[in-house]
N, C-alpha and C positions, 0 to 999 in steps of 0.2 A: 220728328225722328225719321232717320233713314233707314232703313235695315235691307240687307242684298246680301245674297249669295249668287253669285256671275260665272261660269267657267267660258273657256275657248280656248282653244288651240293655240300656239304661239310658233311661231321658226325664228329660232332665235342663231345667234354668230355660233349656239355651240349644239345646235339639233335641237329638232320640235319638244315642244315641252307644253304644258297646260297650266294654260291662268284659272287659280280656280280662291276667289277670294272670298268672304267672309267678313262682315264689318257692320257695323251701327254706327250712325252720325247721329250726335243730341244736334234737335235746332240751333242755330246759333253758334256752332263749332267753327273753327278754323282748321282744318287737316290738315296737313302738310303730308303728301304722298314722296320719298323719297328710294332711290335703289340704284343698283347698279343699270348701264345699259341691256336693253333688252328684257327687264322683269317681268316688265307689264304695265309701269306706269299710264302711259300715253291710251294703251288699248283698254282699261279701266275704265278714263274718262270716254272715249268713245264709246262705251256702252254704257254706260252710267245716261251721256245725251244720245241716246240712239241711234247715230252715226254707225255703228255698229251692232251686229246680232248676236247676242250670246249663245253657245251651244245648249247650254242647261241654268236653271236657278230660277232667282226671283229679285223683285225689285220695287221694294213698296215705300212711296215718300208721303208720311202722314198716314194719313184714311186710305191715300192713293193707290194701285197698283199698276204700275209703267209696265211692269213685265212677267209674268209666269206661264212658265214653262207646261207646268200641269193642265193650267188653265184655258191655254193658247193663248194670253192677250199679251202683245207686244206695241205699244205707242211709239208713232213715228214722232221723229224731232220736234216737228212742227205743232205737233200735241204736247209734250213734254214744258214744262215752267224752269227752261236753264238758261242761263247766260255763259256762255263758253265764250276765252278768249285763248287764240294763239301765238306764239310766239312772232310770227309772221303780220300779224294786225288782220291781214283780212278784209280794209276797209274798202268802199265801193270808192273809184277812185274818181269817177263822174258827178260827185258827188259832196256837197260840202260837210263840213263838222256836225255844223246845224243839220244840214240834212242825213247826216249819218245816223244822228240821233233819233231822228224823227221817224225815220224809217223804222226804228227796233220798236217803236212806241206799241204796246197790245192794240190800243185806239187813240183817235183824236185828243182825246181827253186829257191826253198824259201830255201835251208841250207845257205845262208850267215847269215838271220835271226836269223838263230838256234844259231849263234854264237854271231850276239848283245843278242841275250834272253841272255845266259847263263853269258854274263857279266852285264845284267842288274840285273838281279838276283843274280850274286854272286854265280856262279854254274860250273864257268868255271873247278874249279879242282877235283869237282864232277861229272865231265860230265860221264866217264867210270863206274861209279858205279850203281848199281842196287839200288832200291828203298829201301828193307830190308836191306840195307848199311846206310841207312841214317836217319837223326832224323827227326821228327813230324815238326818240321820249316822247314829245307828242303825237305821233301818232296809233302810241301804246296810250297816254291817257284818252286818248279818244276812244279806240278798242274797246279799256274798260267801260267808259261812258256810255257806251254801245251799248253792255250788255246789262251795266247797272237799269238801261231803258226798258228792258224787255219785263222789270221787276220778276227778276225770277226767286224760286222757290229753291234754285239749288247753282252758286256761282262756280264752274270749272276752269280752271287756270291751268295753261300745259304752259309752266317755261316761260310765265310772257315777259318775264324782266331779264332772263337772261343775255341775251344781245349786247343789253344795253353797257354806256359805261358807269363807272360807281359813282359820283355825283346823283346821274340821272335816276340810276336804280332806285339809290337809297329816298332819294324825292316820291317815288313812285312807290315806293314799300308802303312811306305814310301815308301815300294818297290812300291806298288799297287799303291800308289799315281802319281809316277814317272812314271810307264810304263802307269798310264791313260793318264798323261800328252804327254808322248813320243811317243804314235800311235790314239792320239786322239782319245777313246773309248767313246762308249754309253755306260755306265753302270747302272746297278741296283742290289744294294746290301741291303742282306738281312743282318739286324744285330738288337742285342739285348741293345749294347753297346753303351750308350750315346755319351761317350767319343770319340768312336772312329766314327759314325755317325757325330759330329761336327767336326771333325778332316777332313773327306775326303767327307762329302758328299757337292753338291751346293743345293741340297734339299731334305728334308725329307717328307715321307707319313707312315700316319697311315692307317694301316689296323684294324678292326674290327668288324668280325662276320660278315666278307667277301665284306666289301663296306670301301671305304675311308672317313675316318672321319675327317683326318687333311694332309693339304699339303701345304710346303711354306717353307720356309727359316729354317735349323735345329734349329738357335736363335729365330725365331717364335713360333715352332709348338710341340717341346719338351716338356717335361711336366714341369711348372712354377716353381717356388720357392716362398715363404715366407721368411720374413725376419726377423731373433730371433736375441739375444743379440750377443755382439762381441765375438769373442772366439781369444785363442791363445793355440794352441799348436804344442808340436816336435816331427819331424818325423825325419826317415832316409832314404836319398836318395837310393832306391834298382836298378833303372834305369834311364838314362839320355838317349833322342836321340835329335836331332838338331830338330828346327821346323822353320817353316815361320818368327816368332818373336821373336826367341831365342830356349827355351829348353823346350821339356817334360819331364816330372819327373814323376817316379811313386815313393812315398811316400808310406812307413810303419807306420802308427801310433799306436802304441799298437797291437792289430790282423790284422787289416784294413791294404790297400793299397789302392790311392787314387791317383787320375792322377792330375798335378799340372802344370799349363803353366806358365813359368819366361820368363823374357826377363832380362837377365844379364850379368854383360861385362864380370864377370869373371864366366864360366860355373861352372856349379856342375858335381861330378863325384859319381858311385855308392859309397857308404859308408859314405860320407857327410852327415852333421845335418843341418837338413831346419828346421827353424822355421813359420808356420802358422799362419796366421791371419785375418781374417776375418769376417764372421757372422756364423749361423749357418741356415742348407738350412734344409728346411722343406716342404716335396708336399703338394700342395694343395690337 
């Protein structure tokens, strides 16, 4: 269990305002932190891994306490059990995959690790290669490999799939999905992305203008829809990956692309014609 109360100062695009948040993580959660620009996301995570000092609160992971205020104890990073990955990778670039990994390791002890990482990521024949050897997807699954190394106690994710394009993403959604699954993580991710917050979170929280305004179930707390007349139209399938009920599809329709969940006996493959149908969604 995570439990925090965090405040700090913020300057935001529309004048200073204060983060001041509230929250429990059950072990084993998947968070999904979402909000508008400037809420608070980002600076969360930086004090959540100590990157940052909160002006007031507390911060206790388990038995643990990282931070209070009362107490005066505040744990630099280095003390802290997180694996943070940014949107940027961040990787040592003198340095190979393998040794990327090896580096994050607590101790010696951990290089059998280094080698389920690289085959849960798909990294195994990249492992000799330097980070400027490799594209923008792999060098986000190495990122995560990084930090799955460090076996931490609490995984922070600012964005890191955003960049990418949607083939690669949606590859990297299941990788992340799988290694949450495979070393049983706390996680808290930062994302923009509906689709892919209903995809991997157990629950989502809004941030805005530094306090939590919505937390519960992603099918809860997302923002609603309206319901307009039926529509039909075609697309063509640009990506297909496996899911829990069948298949994600990212669809092209005219400029758009559009994530699409089937459940079909015979799969769709890129270049395939979906036909759509449904209503037309409108925010409230």
């Amino acid at each position: 269990m995570i439990d925090l109360h965090l405040t700090k100062p913020l300057q935001t695009a529309h004048g200073p305002t204060l983060l001041d948040v509230r929250l429990s993580v059950t072990a084993g959660e998947l968070v999904a932190v979402y909000g508008a620009s400037g809420a608070g996301k980002t600076t969360l995570l930086r004090l959540l891994a100590g990157l940052s000092r909160p002006a007031s609160g507390h911060l206790r992971v388990g038995n643990d306490v990282w931070y209070d205020q009362q107490s005066g104890i505040w744990l630099p990073p280095q003390r802290r059990s997180i694996g943070f990955v940014f949107q940027d990778y961040a990787l040592f670039p003198n340095m190979t995959v393998r040794q990327n990994l090896e580096f994050a390791l607590p101790d010696a002890s951990g290089k059998v690790l280094v080698d389920e990482l690289l085959e849960l990521m798909d990294l195994g024949e990249l492992a000799r290669r330097r980070p400027q050897q490799l594209s923008g997807g792999q060098q986000q699954r190495v990122a995560l490999a990084r930090a799955l190394a460090r076996q931490p106690r609490l995984l922070l994710l600012d964005e890191p799939l955003a960049a990418l394009d949607v083939p690669t993403r949606l590859r990297l959604q299941q990788a992340l999905a799988a290694a949450h699954q495979r070393f049983q993580l706390t996680t808290l991710l930062v994302s923009h992305d509906y689709a892919e917050i209903t995809r991997l979170a157990t629950r989502a929280v809004e941030l805005d203008g530094g306090r939590v305004v919505r937390n519960g179930l992603p099918s809860a707390v997302l923002p609603g829809t309206d319901t307009a007349p039926n529509f039909r139209l075609t697309g063509t399938v640009v990506a297909a990956e496996p899911s829990a009920t069948g298949q994600t599809l990212q669809v092209r329709v005219g400029e758009e692309v559009v994530t699409v969940e089937v459940s079909a006996a015979t799969p769709y493959q890129a270049g395939d014609t979906l036909v759509l149908t449904g209503s037309v969604q409108r925010e409230r």
